[in-house]
C-alpha positions as CSV (number, residue, x, y, z in Angstrom):
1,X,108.4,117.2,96.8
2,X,104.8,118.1,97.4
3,X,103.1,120.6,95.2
4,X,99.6,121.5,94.6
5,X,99.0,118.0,96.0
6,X,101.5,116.3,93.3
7,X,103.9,114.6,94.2
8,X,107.4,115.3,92.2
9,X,110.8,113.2,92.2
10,X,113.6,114.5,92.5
11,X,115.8,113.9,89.3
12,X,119.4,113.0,89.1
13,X,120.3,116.5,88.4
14,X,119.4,117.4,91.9
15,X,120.3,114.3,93.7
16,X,124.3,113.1,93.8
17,X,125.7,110.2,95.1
18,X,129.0,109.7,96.5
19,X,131.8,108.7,98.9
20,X,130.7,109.4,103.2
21,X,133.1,111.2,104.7
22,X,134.0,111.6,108.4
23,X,131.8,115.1,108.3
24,X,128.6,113.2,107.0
25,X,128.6,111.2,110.3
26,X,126.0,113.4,112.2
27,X,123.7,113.3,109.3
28,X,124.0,109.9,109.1
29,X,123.7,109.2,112.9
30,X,120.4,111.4,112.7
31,X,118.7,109.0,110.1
32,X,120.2,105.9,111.7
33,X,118.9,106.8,115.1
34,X,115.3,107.3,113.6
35,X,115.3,103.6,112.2
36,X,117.1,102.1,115.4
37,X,114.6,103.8,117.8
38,X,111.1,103.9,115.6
39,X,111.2,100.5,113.2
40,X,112.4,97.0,112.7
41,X,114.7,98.1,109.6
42,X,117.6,97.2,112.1
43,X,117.9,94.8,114.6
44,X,119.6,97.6,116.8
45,X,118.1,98.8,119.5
46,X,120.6,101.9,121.2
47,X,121.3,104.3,118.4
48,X,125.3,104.8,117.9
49,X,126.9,107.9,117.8
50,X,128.8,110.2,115.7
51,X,132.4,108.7,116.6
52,X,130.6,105.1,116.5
53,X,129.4,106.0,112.8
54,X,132.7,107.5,111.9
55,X,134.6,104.2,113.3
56,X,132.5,102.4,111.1
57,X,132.8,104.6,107.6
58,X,136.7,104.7,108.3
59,X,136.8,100.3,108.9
60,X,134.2,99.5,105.6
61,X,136.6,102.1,103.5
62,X,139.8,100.8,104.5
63,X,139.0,97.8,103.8
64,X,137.6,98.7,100.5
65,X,134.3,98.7,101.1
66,X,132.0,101.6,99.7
67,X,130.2,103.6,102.0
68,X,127.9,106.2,100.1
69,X,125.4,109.2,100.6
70,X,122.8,110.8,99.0
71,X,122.6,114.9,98.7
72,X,120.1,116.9,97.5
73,X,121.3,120.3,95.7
74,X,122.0,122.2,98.6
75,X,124.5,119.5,99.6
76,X,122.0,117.8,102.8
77,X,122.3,114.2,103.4
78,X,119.1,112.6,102.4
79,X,120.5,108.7,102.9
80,X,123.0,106.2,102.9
81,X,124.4,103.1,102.0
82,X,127.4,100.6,102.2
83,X,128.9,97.5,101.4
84,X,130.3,94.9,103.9
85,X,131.6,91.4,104.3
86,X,128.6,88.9,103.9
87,X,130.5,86.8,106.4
88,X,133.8,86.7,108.3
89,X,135.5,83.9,106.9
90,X,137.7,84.4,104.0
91,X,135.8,82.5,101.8
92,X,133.5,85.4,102.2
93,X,135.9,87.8,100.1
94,X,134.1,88.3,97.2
95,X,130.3,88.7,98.7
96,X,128.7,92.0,100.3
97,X,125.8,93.2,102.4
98,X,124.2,96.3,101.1
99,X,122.4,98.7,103.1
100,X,120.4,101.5,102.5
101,X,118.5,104.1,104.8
102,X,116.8,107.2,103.8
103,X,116.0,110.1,105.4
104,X,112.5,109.2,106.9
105,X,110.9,112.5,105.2
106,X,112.3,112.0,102.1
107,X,111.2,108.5,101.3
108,X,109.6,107.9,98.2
109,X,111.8,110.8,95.7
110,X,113.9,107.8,93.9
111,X,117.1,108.3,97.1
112,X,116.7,104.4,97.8
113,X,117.1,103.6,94.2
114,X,119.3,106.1,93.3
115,X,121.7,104.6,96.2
116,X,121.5,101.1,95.7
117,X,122.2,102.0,91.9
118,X,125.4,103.7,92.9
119,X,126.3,101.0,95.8
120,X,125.8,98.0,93.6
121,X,128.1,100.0,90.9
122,X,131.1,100.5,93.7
123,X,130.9,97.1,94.3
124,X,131.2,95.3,90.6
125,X,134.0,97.7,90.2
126,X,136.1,96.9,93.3
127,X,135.5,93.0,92.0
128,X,132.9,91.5,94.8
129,X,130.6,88.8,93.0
130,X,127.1,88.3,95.1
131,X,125.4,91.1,96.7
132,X,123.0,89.6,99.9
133,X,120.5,91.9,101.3
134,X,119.0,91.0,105.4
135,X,115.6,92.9,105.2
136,X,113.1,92.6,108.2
137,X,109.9,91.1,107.1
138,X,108.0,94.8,108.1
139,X,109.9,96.6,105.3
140,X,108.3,95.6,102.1
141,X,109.1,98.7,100.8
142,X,113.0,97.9,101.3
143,X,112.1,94.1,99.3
144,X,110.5,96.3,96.3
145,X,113.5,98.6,96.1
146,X,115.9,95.5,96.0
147,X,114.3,93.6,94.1
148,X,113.7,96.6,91.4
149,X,117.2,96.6,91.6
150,X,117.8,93.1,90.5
151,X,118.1,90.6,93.6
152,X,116.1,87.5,94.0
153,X,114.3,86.3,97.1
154,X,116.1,83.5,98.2
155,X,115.1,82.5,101.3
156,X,113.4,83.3,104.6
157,X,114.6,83.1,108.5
158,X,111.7,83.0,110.8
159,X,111.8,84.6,113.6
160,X,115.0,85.5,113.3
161,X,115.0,88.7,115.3
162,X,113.5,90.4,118.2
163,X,112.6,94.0,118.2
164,X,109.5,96.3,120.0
165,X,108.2,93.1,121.7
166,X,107.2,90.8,118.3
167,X,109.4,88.3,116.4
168,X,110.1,89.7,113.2
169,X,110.8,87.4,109.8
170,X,114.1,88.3,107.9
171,X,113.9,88.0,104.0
172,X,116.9,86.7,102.2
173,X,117.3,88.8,98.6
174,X,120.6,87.9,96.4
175,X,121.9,89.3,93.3
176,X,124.8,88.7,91.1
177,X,127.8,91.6,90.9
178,X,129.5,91.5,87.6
179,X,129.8,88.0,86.7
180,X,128.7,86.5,89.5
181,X,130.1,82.8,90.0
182,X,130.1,82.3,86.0
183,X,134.0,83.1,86.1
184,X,136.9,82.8,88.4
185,X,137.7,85.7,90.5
186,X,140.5,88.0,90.0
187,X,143.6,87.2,91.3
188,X,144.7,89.9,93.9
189,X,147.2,92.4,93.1
């Protein structure tokens, strides 16, 4: 929030985090298009649509993957974040993806951290162990808000996409869930 030329974060008291539902999709089609359409923050380039975005809540949750949102105090979605399969072998089980986008015109009030917070708390709960984050080399804000949040740079792909007519470098950031690879997993129940 901007006032008298200050700028204020918003504090936890007036942010929540919690489980998307179906009715979030619009909201969350409306910040996703923005970041398809105007950056390099995905490698997407035709914005999906509210039954797309709903197909996808509905296939990361059933397979027990959290998908999150940010509201502010009147309940608007302000961002959004989820977990999915690193990779889709098996031997993938126990590693994630996270994601995070925020509402372009609220960047910069503590959403991002708020939500990776939150994310990488659903995910040492439901037992994943390594947490990888694909972040475009023209988002350095994205590689301060992960790595505040505890990953490590681990490598980089150059080139490795092709957006708005440039090749764009993809950062490789990694952090430990839980216990990482210091114990066994859980066997399944």
């Amino acid at each position: 929030m901007l006032l008298c030329g200050i700028v204020i974060t918003m504090t936890k008291d007036e942010l929540t985090v919690e489980d998307a539902s179906f009715e979030d999709a619009e909201s969350i089609t409306e910040i996703y298009s923005h970041y398809v359409l105007q950056s390099t923050a995905t490698f997407e380039t035709e914005p999906p649509g509210c039954d797309i975005i709903r197909r996808r809540i509905d296939d990361l949750t059933q397979y027990g993957y959290p998908f999150l949102v940010s509201r502010d105090e009147n309940g608007k979605v302000l961002g959004f974040g989820y977990a999915q399969r690193y990779g889709p072998r098996v031997g993938y089980r126990y590693s994630v993806e996270t994601t995070i986008f925020v509402r372009p015109d609220s960047l910069g009030r503590g959403i991002g951290s708020s939500l990776i917070a939150a994310l990488v708390d659903e995910c040492e709960k439901r037992g994943f162990r390594q947490a990888f984050a694909v972040i475009a080399s023209s988002e350095p804000t994205s590689v301060i808000l992960h790595a505040r949040a505890g990953y490590l740079p681990i490598g980089t792909l150059s080139g490795a996409g092709w957006k708005h007519g440039q090749w764009i470098d993809v950062f490789l950031m990694q952090r430990k869930l839980g216990e990482g690879n210091d114990t066994l997993p859980e066997p399944p129940t």
